[in-house]
N, C-alpha and C positions, 0 to 999 in steps of 0.2 A: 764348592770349596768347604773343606771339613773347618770348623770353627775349635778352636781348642783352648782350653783354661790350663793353668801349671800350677800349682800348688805343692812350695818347697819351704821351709824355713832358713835355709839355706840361701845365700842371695849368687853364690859362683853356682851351685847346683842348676839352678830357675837359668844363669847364661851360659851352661855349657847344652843343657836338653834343647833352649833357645837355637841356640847356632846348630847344634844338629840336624835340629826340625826345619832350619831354612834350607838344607838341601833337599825337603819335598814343599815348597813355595808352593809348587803350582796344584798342590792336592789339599794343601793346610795353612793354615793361619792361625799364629797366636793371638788370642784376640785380649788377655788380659794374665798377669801370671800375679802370685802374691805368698806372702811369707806366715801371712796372720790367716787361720782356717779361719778364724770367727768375722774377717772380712769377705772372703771367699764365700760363705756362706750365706751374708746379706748379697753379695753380687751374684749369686746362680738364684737367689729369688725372685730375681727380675729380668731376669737372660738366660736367652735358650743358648746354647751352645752343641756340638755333635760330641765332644772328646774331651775328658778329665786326665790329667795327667797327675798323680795323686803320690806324692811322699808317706811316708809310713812312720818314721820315727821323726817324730814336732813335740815339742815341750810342752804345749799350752793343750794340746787335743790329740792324738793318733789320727792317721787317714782312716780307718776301721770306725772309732766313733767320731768322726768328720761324716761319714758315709753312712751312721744311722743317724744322723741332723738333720739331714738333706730332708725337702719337703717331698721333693717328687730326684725321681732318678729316669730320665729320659734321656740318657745320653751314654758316650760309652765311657766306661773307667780303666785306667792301666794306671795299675800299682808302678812306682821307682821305687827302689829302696837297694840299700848295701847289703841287706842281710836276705839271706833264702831262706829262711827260718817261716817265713808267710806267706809263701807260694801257698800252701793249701787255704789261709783263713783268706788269702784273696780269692781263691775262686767260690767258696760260701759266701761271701760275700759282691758277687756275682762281677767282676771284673773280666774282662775279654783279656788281658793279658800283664806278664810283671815281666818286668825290667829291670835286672840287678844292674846298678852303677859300679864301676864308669858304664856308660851305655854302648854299646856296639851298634858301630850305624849300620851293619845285618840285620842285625836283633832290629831295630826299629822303623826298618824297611817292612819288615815282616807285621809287625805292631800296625804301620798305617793301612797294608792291606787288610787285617785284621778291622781296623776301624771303618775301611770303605765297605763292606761286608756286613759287617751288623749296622749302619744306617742304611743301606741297603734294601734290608730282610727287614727292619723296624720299620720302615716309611710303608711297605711294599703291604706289611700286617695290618698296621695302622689303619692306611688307606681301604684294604681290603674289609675291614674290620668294619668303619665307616660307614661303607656303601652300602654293605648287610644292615648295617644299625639302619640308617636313612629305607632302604625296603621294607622292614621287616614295618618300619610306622607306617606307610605309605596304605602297606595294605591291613594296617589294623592287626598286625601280628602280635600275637601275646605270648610266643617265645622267650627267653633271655639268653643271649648271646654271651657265653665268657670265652677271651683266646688264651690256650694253654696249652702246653707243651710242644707249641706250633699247629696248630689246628684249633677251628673253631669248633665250640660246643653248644647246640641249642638243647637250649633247656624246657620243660613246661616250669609253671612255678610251684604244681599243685607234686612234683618230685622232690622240691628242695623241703628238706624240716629246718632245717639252720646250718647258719653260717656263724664259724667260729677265728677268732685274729691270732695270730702267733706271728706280732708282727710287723714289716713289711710283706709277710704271708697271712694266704687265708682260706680253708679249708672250707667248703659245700659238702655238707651230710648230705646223703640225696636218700631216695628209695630201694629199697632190695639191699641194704646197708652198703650200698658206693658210696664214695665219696673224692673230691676234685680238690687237689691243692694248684691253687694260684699265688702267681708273684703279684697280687694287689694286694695296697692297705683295705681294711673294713669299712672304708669311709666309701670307697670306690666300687667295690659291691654294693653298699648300701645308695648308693646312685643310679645303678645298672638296675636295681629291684623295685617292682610295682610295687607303692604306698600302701595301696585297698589292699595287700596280701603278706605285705610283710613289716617289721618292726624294729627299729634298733633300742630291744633292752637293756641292753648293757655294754659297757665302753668295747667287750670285748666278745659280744652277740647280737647277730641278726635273726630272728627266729620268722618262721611262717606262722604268722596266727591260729589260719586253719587247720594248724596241725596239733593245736594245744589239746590236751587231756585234761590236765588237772592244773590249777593254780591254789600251792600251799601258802595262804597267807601270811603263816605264823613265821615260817622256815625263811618268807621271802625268795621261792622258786617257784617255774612252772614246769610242767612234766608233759611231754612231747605222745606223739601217739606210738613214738618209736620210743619212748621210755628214757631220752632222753631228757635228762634235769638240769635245766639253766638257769641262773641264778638269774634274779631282776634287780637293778641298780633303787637305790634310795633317789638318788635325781628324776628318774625314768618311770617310778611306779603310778604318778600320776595316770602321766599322760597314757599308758598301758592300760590302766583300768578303762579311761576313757574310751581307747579301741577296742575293748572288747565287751 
């Protein structure tokens, strides 16, 4: 049973998508709807849910910077809104699908398959993703595992030089100048990466130690063996000194 949130400022909006949605009962459930993002907000900090049903024009926040608030986005999102004007910043902004109002109970037949499909394909990655992480310790594997663009990637760690945030993205410099953008925060790489090899500098870098060349004191950067210059945080330079 797809769990689903509605978030409308609108209180007729929030019961006519209501009554819509109860003609797929048996694949959904509204489990909570609300007019105020900034409650909406505290309530997806503490509940999982599979499906955001997300208004676009609210007074107090947009659904756009509602959807850079969010702590974690594990679930799917579809844009409502009157206006077609944001069909494109909803899909950068990584929505499975928009729904211009009035809603067409087509259009949203279309939308819930749409939603049984990516928890589907997310549970199926997840899991899969898991069972690698769970071997790869088993047998002492010093790989790093990132999933991207639908496929997993192992990594050595002595290929990564750093990791840069732009974000809910995040970009792995690697060797041979590659480089890997993922849809994780820096926090979440920076969980996935061995301690003894790597470092969070700066709010918005991860560097590999072993890969440093030169550390400019004066400048407050270090210089990569790829010639890459990252800046070190005034909070951070401590403990930085201290690893190295």
């Amino acid at each position: 049973m797809i769990k689903a949130v509605i978030i409308d400022d609108e209180p007729k909006a929030i019961q006519g998508l209501t009554w819509e949605l109860s003609n797929f009962e048996n694949d959904l459930e509204v489990v909570a709807t609300f007019t105020e993002p900034e409650k909406a907000l505290q309530y997806l900090k503490n509940s999982q849910i599979d499906c955001l049903f997300l208004d676009i024009e609210m007074p107090t926040m947009d659904g756009f910077q509602f959807l850079k608030k969010l702590d974690k986005k594990d679930f799917a999102v579809v844009i409502t809104t009157a206006y077609n004007e944001y069909a494109i910043t909803a899909l950068k902004n990584e929505a499975i699908d928009y729904l211009l109002k009035p809603i067409d109970t087509d259009d949203l037949s279309e939308t819930i398959t749409k939603v049984k499909k990516y928890i589907t394909k997310g549970f199926n990655a997840d899991k899969f993703e898991d069972i690698l992480l769970q071997f790869n310790k088993k047998l002492n594997h010093k790989k790093i595992t990132i999933n991207t663009d639908g496929k997993l990637v192992f990594l050595e760690p002595k290929d990564i030089f750093y990791v840069a945030s732009d974000g809910n993205y995040s970009t792995l410099f690697l060797s041979e100048n590659k480089k890997i953008v993922v849809t994780k925060k820096l926090k979440e790489i920076d969980e996935l990466l061995p301690k003894d090899h790597f470092f969070r500098i700066h709010n918005s870098y991860i560097i590999n130690l072993n890969k440093i060349k030169e550390f400019l004191k004066t400048d407050g950067y270090v210089v990569l063996e790829n010639n890459a210059k990252i800046p070190v945080s005034r909070q951070r330079k401590s403990e930085f000194l201290e690893k190295i």
